[in-house]
KOLKOLNU-440705 format. One line per 10 residues: number of its first residue (from 1); their letters; for each residue x, y, z of N, C-alpha, C. Coordinates in Angstrom, 1 decimal, decimal comma. Example, Ala and Ser with C-alpha at 12.3 -4.5 7.8 and 13.67 -1.06 7.14 Angstrom:
<pts>
1	as	13,2/-5,7/7,8/12,3/-4,5/7,8/13,2/-3,3/7,8; 12,8/-2,2/7,1/13,7/-1,1/7,1/12,9/0,0/7,9
</pts>
This chain:
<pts>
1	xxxxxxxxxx	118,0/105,6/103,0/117,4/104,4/102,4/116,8/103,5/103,5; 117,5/103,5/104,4/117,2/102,4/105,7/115,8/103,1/106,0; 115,6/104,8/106,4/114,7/105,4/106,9/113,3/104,9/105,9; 112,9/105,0/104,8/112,1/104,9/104,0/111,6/103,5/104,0; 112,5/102,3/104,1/112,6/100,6/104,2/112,0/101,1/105,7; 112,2/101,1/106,6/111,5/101,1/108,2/109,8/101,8/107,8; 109,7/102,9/107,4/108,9/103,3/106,9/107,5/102,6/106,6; 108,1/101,9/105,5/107,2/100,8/104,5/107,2/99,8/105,6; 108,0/99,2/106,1/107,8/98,1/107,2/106,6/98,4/108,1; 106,7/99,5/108,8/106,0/100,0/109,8/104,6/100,0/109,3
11	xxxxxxxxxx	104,4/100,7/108,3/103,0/101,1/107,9/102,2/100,0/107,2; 103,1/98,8/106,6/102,6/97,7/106,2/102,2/96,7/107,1; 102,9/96,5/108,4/102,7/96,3/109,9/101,3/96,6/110,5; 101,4/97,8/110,5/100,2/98,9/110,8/98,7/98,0/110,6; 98,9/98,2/109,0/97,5/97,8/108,2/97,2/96,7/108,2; 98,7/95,4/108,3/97,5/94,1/108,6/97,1/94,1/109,9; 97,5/94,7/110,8/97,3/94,3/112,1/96,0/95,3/112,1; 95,6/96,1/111,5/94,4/96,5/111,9/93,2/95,8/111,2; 93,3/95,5/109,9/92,7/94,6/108,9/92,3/93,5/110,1; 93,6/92,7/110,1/92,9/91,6/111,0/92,4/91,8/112,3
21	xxxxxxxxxx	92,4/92,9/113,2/91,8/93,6/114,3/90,3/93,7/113,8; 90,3/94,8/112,7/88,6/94,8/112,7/87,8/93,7/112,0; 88,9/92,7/111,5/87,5/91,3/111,1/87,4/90,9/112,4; 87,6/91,2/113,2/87,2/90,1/114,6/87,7/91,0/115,3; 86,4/92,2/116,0/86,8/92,7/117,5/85,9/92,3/118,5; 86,5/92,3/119,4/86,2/91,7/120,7/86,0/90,1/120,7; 86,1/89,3/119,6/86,0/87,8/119,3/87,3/87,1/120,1; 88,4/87,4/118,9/89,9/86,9/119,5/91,1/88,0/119,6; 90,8/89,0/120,7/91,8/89,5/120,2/93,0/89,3/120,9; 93,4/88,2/121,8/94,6/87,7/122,0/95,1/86,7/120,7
31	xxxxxxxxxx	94,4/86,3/119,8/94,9/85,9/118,9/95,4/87,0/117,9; 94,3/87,9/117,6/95,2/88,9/116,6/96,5/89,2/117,0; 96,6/89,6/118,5/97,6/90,3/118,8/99,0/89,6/118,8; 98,9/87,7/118,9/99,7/87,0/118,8/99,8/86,6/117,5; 99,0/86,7/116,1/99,5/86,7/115,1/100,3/87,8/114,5; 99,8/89,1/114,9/100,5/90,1/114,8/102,4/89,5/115,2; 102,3/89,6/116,5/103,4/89,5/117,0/104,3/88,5/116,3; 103,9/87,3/116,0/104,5/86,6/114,6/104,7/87,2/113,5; 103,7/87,9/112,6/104,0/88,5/111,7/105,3/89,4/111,5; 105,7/90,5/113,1/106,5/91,1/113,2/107,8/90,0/113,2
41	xxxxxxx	107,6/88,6/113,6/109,7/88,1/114,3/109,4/87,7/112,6; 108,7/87,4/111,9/109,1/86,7/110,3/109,7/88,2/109,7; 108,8/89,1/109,7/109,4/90,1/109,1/111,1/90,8/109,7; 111,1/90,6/110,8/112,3/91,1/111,2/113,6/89,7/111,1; 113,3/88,6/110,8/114,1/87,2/110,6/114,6/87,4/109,0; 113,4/88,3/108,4/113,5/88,4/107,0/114,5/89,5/106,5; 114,9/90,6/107,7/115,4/91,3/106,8/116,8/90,9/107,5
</pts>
């Protein structure tokens, strides 16, 4: 169960952080990569 939950985490992870990569490359991508990086401590705070 845990493996399948990591799974979905990961790949959902994956997609925004590319989503928001390709609205804006080469623009901000110290910002994507620091929203990213937020995105990941909420998700990991959340589970």
């Amino acid at each position: 169960m845990s493996f399948t939950k990591g799974v979905m985490i990961g790949s959902l992870i994956t997609a925004g952080t590319l989503m928001m990569y390709s609205e804006s490359i080469d623009e901000n991508k110290k910002k994507v990569m620091k929203k990213g990086r937020q995105l990941v401590k909420r998700i990991k705070t959340a589970m």
